[in-house]
C-alpha positions as CSV (number, residue, x, y, z in Angstrom):
1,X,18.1,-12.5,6.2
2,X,14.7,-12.8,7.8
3,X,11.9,-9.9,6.5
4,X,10.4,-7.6,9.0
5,X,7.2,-6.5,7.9
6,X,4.4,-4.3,9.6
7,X,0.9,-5.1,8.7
8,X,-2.1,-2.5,9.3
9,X,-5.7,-4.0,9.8
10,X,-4.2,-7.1,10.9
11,X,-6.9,-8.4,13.0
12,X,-9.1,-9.4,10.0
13,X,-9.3,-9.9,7.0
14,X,-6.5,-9.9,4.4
15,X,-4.6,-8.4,7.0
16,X,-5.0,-11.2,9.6
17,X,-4.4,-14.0,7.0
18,X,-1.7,-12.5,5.2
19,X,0.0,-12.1,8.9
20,X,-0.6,-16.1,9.1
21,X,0.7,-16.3,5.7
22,X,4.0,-14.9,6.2
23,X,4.7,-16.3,9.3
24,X,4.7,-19.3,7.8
25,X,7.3,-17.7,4.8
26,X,9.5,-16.9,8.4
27,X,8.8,-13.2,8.5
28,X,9.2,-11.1,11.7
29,X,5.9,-9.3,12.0
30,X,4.7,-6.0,13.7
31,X,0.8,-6.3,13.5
32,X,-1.9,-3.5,14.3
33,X,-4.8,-2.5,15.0
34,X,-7.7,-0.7,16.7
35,X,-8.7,-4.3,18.4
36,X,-5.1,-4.9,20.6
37,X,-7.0,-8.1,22.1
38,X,-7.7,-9.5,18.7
39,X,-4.1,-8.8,17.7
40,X,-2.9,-10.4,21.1
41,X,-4.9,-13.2,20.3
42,X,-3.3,-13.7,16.4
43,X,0.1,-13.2,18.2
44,X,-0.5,-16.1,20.8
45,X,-1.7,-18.2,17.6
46,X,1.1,-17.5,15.1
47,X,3.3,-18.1,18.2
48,X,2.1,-21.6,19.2
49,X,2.7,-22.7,15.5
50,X,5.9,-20.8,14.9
51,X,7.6,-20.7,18.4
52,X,10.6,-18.8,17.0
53,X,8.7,-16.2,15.3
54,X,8.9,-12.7,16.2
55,X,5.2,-11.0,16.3
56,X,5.0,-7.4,17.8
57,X,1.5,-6.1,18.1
58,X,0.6,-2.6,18.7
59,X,-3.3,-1.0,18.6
60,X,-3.6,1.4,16.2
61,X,-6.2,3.6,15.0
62,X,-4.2,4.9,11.4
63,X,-7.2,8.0,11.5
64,X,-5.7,9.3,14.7
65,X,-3.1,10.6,13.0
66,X,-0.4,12.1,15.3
67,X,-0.2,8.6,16.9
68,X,0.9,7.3,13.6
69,X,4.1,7.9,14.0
70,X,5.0,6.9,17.4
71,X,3.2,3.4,17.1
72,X,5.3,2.7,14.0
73,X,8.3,3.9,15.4
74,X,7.8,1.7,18.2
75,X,6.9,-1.3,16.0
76,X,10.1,-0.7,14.2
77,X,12.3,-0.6,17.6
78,X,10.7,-3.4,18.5
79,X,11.3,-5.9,15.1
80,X,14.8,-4.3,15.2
81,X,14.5,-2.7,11.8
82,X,11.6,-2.6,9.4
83,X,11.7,-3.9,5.3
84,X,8.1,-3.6,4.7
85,X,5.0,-1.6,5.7
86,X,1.6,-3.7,4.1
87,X,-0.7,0.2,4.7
88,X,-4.0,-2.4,4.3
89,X,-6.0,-0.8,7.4
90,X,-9.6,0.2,5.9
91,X,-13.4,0.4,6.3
92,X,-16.1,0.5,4.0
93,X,-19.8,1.8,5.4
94,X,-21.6,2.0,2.0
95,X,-23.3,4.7,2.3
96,X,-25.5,6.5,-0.3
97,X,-24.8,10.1,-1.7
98,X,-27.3,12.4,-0.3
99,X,-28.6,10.6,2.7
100,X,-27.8,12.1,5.5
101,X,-24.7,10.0,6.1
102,X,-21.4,12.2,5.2
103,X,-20.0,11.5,8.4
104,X,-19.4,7.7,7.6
105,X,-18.0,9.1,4.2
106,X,-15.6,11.1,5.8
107,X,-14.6,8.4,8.5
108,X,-14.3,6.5,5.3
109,X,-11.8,9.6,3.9
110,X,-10.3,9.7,7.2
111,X,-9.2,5.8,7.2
112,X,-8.7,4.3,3.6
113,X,-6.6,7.7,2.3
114,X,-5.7,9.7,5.0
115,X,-4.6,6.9,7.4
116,X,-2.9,5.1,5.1
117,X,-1.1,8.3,4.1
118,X,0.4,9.0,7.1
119,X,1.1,5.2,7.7
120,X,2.8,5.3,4.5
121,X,4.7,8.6,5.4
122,X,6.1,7.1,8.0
123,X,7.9,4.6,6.6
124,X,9.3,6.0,4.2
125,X,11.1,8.5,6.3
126,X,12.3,5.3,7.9
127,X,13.4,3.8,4.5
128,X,15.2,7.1,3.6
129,X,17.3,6.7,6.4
130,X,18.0,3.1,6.1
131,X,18.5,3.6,2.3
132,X,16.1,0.7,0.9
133,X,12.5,-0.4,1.4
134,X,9.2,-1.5,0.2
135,X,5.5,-0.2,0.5
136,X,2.8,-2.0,-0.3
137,X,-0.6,-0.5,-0.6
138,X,-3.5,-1.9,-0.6
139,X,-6.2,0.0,-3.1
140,X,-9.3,-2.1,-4.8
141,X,-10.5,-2.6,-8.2
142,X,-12.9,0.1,-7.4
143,X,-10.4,2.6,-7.4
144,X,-10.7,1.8,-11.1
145,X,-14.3,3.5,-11.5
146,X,-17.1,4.9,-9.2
147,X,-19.3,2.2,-8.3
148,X,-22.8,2.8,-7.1
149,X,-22.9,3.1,-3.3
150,X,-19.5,2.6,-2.7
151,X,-18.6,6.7,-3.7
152,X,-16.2,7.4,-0.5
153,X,-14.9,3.9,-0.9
154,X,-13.9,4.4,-4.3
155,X,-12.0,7.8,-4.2
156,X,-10.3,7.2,-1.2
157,X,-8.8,3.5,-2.6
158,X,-8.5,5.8,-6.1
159,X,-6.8,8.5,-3.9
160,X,-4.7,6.5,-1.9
161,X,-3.4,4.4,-5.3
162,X,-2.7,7.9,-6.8
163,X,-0.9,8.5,-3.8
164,X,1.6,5.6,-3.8
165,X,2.2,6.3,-8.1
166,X,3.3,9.7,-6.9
167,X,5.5,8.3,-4.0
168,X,7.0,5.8,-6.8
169,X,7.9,8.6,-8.9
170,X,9.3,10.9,-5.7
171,X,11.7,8.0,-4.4
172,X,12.6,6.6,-7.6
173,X,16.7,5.7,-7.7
174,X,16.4,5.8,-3.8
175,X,16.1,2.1,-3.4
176,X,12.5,2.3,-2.0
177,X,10.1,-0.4,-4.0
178,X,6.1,1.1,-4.3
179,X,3.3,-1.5,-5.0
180,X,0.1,-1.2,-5.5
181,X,-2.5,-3.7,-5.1
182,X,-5.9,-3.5,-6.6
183,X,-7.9,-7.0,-5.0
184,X,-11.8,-7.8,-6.2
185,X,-13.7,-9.8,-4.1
186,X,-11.9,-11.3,-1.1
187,X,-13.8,-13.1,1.1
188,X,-13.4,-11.0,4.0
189,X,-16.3,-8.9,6.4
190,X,-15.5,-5.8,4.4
191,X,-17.6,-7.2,1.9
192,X,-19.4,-10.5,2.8
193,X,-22.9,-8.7,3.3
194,X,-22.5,-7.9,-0.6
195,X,-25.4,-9.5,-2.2
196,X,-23.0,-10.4,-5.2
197,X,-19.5,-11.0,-5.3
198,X,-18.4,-12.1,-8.5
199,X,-15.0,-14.3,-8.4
200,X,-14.8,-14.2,-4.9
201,X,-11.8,-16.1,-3.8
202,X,-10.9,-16.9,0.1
203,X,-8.9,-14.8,2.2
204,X,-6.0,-17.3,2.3
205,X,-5.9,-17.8,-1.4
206,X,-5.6,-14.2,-1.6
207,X,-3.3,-13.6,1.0
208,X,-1.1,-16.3,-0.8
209,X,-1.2,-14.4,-4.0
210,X,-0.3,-11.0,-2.3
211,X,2.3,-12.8,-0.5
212,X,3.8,-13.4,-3.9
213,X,3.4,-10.4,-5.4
214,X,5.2,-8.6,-2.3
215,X,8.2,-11.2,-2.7
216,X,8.0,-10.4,-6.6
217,X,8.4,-6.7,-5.6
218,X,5.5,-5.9,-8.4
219,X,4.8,-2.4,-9.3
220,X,1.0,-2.7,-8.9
221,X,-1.4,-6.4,-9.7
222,X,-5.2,-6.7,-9.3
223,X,-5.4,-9.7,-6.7
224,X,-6.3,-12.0,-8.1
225,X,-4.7,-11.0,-10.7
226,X,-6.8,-13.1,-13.5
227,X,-9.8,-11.8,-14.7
228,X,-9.5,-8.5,-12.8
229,X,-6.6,-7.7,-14.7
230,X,-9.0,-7.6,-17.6
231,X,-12.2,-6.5,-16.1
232,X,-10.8,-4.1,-13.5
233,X,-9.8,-1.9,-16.5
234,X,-12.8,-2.7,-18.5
235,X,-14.7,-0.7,-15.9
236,X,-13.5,2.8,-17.2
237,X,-15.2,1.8,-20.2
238,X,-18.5,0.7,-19.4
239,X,-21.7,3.2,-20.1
240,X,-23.5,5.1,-16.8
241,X,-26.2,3.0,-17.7
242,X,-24.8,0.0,-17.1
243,X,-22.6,1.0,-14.3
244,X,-25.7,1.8,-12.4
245,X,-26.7,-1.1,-12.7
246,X,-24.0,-2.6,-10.3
């Protein structure tokens, strides 16, 4: 039976090439997004390569909260059921402590926990009722430790994986799966003004691996998933000193 999945932040990113990734796996696909031309754009793509594909898109800002649930439920109508929500919608500003910029670190709040929250809530009220499903989330190796400049980045992606171990824990023997993913560096615009991206991979090797991880049904992987597995963790450990340094 074919997988219907919904993808938020699908017009970049892992979010886009994951979409193109799947497609090719024969997945039906509800994509959104703030950008509906982008989106309309990827749908015209994926549907010139895969002429039998189903591909809803929808815009979607996942900070506007209330709207959350009617864009999903109309997603959902739309595909004809719903298997999957990917909650990867997110922004990172980089803004420094102390600055004068807490606004961008509470749009960052507002998007990468509280958006994919509700996206996430959602779903799962549709999974209840259906009696199976699977979230995937979509945290980062920095949720592992605070990184320099990066402090509303790294609690809400620590929030938001928090989040989904406590979802695990509520739904467990209700036939919901919970995964979290933790990628490092991705080669995608969230990140590529970084002056250092240590094991950067592409976007389409990584969409690949999450891909398989999502077919796997994992409980939660670093993408990729070797040497983060090992470093990711190693970052709890490291000295202030050293940390900022990075």
């Amino acid at each position: 039976m074919t997988q219907k999945i919904l993808i938020t932040g699908a017009s970049s990113g892992i979010g886009r090439a994951l979409a193109y990734e799947l497609a090719d796996r024969g997945y039906s696909l509800a994509l959104t997004a703030r950008r509906l031309e982008t989106l309309e754009d990827i749908r015209d793509d994926l549907k010139a390569k895969h002429p039998a594909a189903t591909v809803v898109v929808h815009s979607l800002d996942v900070a506007a909260y209330d709207s959350v649930p009617e864009v999903i439920s109309t997603c959902v109508a739309k595909l004809g059921g719903l298997d999957i929500l990917f909650a990867n919608a997110g922004i990172g500003l980089g803004e420094k402590v102390g600055k004068g910029r807490f606004s961008e670190a509470r749009q960052t709040i507002e998007t990468n926990l509280l958006g994919a929250m509700a996206s996430v809530d959602t779903a799962v009220e549709h999974f209840l009722e259906k009696g199976q499903g699977h979230i995937v989330g979509v945290a980062s190796v920095a949720a592992f430790r605070g990184l320099p400049r990066s402090s509303s980045y790294s609690a809400s992606k620590a929030g938001f994986a928090i989040y989904l171990e406590s979802l695990r824990a509520e739904v467990f023997r209700k036939n919901i799966h919970v995964t979290v993913l933790y990628p490092g560096y991705i080669d995608t615009p969230l990140n590529d003004m970084l002056p250092s991206r240590p094991f950067l991979i592409t976007v389409e090797k990584g969409a690949t691996i999450i891909a398989d991880l999502i077919e796997r049904k994992v409980k939660s992987s670093t993408v990729p998933v070797w040497p983060w597995c090992i470093l990711g963790r190693m970052l709890k450990l490291l000295p202030t000193s050293v940390v900022a340094k990075l």
